[in-house]
C-alpha atoms as an extended CHARMM CRD file, in Angstrom:
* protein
*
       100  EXT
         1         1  UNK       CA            100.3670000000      104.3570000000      128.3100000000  PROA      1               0.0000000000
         2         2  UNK       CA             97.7290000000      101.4930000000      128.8680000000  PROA      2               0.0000000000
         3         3  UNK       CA             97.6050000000       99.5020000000      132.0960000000  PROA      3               0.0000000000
         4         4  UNK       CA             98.9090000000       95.9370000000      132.1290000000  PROA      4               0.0000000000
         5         5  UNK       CA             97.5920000000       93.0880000000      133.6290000000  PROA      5               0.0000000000
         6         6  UNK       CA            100.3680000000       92.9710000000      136.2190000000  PROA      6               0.0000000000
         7         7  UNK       CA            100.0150000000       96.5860000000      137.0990000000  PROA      7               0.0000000000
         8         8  UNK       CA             98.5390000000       97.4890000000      140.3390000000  PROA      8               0.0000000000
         9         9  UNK       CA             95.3000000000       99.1020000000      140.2370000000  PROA      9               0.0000000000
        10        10  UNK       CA             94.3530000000       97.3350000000      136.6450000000  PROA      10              0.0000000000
        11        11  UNK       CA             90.6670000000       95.6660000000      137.6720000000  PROA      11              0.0000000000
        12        12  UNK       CA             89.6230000000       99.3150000000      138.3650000000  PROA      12              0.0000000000
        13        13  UNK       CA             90.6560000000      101.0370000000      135.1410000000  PROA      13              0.0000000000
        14        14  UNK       CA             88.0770000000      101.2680000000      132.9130000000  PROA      14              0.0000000000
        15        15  UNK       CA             88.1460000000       99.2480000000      129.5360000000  PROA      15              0.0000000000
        16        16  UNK       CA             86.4900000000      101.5030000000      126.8640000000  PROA      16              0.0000000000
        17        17  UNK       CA             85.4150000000       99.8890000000      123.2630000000  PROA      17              0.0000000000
        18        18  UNK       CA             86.7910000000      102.8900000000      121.2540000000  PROA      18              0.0000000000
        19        19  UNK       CA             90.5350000000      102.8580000000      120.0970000000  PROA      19              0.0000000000
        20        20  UNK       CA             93.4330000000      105.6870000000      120.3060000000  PROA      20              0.0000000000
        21        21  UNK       CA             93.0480000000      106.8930000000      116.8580000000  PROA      21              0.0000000000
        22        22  UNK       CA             89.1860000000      108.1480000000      117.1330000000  PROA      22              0.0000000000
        23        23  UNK       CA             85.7430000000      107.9870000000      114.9090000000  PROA      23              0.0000000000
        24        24  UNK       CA             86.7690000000      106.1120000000      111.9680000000  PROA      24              0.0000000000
        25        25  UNK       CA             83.7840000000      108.1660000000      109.8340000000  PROA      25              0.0000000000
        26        26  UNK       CA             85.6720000000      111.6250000000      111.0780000000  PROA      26              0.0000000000
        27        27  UNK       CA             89.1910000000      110.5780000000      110.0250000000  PROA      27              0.0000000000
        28        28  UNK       CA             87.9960000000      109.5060000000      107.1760000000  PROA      28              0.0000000000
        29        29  UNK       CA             86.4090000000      112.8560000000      106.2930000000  PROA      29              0.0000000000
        30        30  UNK       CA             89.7850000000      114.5430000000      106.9550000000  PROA      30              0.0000000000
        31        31  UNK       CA             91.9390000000      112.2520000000      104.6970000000  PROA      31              0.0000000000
        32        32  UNK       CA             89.5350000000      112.6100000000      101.9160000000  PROA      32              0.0000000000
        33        33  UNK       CA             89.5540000000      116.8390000000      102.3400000000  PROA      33              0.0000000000
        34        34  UNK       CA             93.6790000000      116.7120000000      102.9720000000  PROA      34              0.0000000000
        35        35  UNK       CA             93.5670000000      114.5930000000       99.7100000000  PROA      35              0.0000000000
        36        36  UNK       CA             91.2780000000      117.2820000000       97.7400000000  PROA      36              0.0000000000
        37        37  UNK       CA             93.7510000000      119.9160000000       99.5230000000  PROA      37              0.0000000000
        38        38  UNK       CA             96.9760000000      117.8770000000       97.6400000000  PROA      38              0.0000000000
        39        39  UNK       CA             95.0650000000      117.7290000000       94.2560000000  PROA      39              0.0000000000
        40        40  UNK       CA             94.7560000000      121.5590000000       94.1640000000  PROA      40              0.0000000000
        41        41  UNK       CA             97.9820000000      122.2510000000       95.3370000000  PROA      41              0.0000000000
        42        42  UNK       CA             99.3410000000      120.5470000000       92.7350000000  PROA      42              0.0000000000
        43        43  UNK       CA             97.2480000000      122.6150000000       90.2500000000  PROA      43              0.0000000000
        44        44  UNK       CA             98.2000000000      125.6620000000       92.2000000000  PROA      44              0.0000000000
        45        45  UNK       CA            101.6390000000      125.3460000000       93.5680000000  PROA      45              0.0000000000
        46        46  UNK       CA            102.3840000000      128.7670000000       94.7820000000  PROA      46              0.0000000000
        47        47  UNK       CA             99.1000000000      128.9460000000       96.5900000000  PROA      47              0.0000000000
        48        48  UNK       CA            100.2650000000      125.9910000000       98.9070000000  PROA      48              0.0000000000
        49        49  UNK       CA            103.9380000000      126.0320000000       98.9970000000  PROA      49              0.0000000000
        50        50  UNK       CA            103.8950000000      123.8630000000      102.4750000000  PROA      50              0.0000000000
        51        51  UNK       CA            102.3200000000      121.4160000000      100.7820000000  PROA      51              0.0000000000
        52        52  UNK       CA            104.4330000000      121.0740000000       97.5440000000  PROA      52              0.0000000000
        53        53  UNK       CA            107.2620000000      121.0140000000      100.1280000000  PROA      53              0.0000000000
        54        54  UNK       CA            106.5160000000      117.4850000000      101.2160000000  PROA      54              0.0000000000
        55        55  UNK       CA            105.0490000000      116.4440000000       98.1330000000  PROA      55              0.0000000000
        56        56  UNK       CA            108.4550000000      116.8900000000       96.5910000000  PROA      56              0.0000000000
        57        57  UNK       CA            110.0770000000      114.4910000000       99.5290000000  PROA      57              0.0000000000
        58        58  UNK       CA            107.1910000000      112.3320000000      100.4330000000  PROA      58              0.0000000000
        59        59  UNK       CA            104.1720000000      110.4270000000       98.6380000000  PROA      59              0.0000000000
        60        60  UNK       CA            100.2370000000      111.8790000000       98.3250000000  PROA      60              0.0000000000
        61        61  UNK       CA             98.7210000000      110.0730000000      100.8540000000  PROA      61              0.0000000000
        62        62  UNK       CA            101.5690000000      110.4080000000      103.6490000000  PROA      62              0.0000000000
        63        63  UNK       CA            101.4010000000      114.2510000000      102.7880000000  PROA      63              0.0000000000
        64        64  UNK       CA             97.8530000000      114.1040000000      103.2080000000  PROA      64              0.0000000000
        65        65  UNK       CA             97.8550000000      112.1690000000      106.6300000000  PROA      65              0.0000000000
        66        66  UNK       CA            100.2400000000      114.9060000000      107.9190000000  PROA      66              0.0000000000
        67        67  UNK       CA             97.2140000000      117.1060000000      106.7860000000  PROA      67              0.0000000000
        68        68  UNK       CA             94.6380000000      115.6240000000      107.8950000000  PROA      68              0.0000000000
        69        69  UNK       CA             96.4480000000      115.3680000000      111.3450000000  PROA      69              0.0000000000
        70        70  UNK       CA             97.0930000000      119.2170000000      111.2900000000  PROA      70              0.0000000000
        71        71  UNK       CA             93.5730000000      119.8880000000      110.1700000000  PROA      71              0.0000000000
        72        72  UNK       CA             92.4540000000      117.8560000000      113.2870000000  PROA      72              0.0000000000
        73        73  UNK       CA             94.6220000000      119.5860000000      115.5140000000  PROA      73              0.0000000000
        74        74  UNK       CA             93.8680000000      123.3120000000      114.5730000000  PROA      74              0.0000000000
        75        75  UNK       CA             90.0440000000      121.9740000000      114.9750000000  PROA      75              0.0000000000
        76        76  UNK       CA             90.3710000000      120.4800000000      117.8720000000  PROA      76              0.0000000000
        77        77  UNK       CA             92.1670000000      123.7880000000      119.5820000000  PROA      77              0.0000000000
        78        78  UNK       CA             89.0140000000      126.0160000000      117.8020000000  PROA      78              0.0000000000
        79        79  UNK       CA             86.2510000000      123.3640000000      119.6430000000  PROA      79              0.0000000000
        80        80  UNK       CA             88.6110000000      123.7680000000      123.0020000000  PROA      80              0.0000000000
        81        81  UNK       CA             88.8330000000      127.7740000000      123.0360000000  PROA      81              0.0000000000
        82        82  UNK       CA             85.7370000000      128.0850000000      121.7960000000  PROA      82              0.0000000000
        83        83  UNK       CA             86.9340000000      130.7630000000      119.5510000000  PROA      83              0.0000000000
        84        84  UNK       CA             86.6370000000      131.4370000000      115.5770000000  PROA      84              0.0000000000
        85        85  UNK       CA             89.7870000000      129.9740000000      113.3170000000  PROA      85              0.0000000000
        86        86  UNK       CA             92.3280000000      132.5170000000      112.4280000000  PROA      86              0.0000000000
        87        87  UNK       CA             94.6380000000      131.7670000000      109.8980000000  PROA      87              0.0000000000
        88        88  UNK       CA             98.2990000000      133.7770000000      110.7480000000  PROA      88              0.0000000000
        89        89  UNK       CA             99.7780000000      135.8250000000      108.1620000000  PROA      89              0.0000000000
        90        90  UNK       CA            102.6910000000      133.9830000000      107.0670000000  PROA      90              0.0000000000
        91        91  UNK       CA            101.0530000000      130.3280000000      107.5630000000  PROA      91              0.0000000000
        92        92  UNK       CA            100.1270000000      129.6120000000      104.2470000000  PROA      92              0.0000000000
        93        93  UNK       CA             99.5110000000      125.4490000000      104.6140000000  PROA      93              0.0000000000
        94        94  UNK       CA             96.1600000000      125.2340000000      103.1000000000  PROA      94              0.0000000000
        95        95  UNK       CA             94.5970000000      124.1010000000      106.2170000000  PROA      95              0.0000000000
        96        96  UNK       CA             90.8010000000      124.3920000000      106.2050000000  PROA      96              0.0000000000
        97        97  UNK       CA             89.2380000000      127.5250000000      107.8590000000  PROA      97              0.0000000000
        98        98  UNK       CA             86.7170000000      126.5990000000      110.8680000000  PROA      98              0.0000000000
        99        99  UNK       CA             84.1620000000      128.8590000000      111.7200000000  PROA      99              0.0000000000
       100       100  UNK       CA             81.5960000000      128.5710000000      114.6640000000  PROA      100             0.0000000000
C-alpha cells in the first residue's frame, strides 16, 4: 500500500520512477513466450492439459497472462534460491524450464 499525502512519515518515503508491474521489455518477453506456449498447446492438447483447461473457459491472451505470471513467479523463486528449475512430476503446465 502506497503512502498518502496525509500520512505521517510521507516526505521521507522515497518516490521511485518505476511502477508496480516491473520492466515493460521483460513482461513483454513473457506474454509473447506464454502466447507461443498457447499456440502449441492447442496443436498438442494432451501435452498441456492445464492450459487447454482455461482455454476452454477463458480467452488466449487472459490464459496467457496467467502464464506469463506463473512463468515469472517460478523464475523469480529459481533467481531467489539460487537453485536449478525442477519441474514436479504431476505438474504438467507447460511452464518454461530455467536453468542456471
Amino acid at each position: 500500500m502506497a503512502p498518502t499525502a496525509c500520512d505521517p512519515g510521507y516526505e521521507d518515503t522515497p518516490r521511485l520512477g518505476s511502477s508496480k508491474q516491473g520492466d515493460r521489455y521483460l513482461r513483454r518477453l513473457l506474454i509473447v513466450g506464454a502466447l507461443s506456449v498457447v499456440k502449441s498447446a492447442r496443436a498438442r492438447p494432451d501435452k498441456y492439459p492445464w492450459i487447454m483447461t482455461l482455454l476452454g473457459r477463458r480467452p488466449a491472451k487472459v490464459v496467457a497472462v496467467a502464464l506469463a505470471n506463473k512463468m515469472a513467479r517460478i523464475a523469480w523463486a529459481v533467481l531467489a534460491k539460487g537453485e536449478t528449475y525442477r519441474a514436479s512430476a504431476h505438474t504438467t503446465s507447460g511452464a518454461v524450464a530455467v536453468s542456471t
